[in-house]
C-alpha positions as CSV (number, residue, x, y, z in Angstrom):
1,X,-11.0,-11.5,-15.3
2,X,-8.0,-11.8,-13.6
3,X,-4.5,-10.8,-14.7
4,X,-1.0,-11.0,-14.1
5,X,0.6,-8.1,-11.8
6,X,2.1,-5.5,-14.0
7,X,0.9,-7.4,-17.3
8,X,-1.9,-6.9,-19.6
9,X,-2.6,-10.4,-20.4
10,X,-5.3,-12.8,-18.2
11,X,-4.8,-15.5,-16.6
12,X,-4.3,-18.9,-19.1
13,X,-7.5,-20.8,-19.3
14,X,-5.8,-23.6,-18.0
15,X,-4.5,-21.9,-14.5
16,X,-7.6,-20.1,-14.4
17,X,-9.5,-23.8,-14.7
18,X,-6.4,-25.3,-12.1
19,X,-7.7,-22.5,-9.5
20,X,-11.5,-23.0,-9.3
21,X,-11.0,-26.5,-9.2
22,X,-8.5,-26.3,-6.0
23,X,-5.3,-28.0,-7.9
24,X,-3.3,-24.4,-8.4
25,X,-1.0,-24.7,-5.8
26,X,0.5,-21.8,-4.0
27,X,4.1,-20.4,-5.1
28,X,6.4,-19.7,-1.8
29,X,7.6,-16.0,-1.9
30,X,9.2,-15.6,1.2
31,X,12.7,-15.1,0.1
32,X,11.1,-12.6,-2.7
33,X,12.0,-8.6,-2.8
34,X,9.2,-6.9,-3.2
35,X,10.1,-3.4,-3.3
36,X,11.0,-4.1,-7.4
37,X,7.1,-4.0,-7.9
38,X,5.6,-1.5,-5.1
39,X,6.0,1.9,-4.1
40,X,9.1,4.0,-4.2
41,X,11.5,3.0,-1.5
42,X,9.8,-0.3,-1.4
43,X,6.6,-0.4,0.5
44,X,7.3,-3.7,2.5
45,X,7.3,-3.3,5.7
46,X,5.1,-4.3,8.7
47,X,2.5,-2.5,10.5
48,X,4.1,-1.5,13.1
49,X,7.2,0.1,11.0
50,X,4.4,1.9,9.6
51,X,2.6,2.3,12.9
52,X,6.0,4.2,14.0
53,X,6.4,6.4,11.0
54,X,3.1,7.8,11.5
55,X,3.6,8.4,14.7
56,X,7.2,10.3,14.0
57,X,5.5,12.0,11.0
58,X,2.6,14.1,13.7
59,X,4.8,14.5,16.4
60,X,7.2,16.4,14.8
61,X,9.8,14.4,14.7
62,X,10.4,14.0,10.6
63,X,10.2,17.6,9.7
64,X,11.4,21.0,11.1
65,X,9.2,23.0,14.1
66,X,9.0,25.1,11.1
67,X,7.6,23.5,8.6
68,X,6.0,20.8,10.6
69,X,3.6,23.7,11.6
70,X,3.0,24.5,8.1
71,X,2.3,21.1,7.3
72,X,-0.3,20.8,10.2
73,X,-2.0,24.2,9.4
74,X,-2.4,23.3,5.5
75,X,-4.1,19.8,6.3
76,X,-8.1,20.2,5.3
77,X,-11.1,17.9,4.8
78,X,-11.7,17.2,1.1
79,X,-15.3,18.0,1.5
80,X,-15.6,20.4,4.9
81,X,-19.0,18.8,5.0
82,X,-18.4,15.7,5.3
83,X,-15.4,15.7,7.2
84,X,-14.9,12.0,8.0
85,X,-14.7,11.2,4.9
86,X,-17.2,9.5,2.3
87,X,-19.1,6.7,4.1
């Protein structure tokens, strides 16, 4: 079933009931924080913020020449057979 974010209890039979019929209305969270429940730092930003770290990240332009390198060099497939990943 489903269950409340960050809670071990399910959904009351009642909202659960309120959903399937279409009569649980939505809740309006756009003056909500959500970094108080995501990742460290807050993971709440938009696809291009995260479009732009990536790109700083391998271009070198987050760590040292130094370490940067190392970081490249250490990078490997998790299975060097299937490099792309499971499918």
């Amino acid at each position: 079933g489903s269950y409340y974010a960050l809670a071990d209890d399910p959904y009351p039979a009642d909202m659960q009931a309120a959903a399937r019929a279409g009569r649980l209305l939505p809740i309006d969270y756009t003056n909500q924080n959500p970094s108080y429940a995501s990742a460290a730092g807050g993971g709440d930003r938009t696809a291009g913020d995260l479009a732009n770290w990536i790109r700083a990240l391998v271009t070198g332009k987050v760590f040292d020449p130094d370490f940067h390198q190392q970081w490249l060099a250490s990078l490997r497939a998790e299975d060097p057979q299937v490099p792309d990943g499971q499918q």
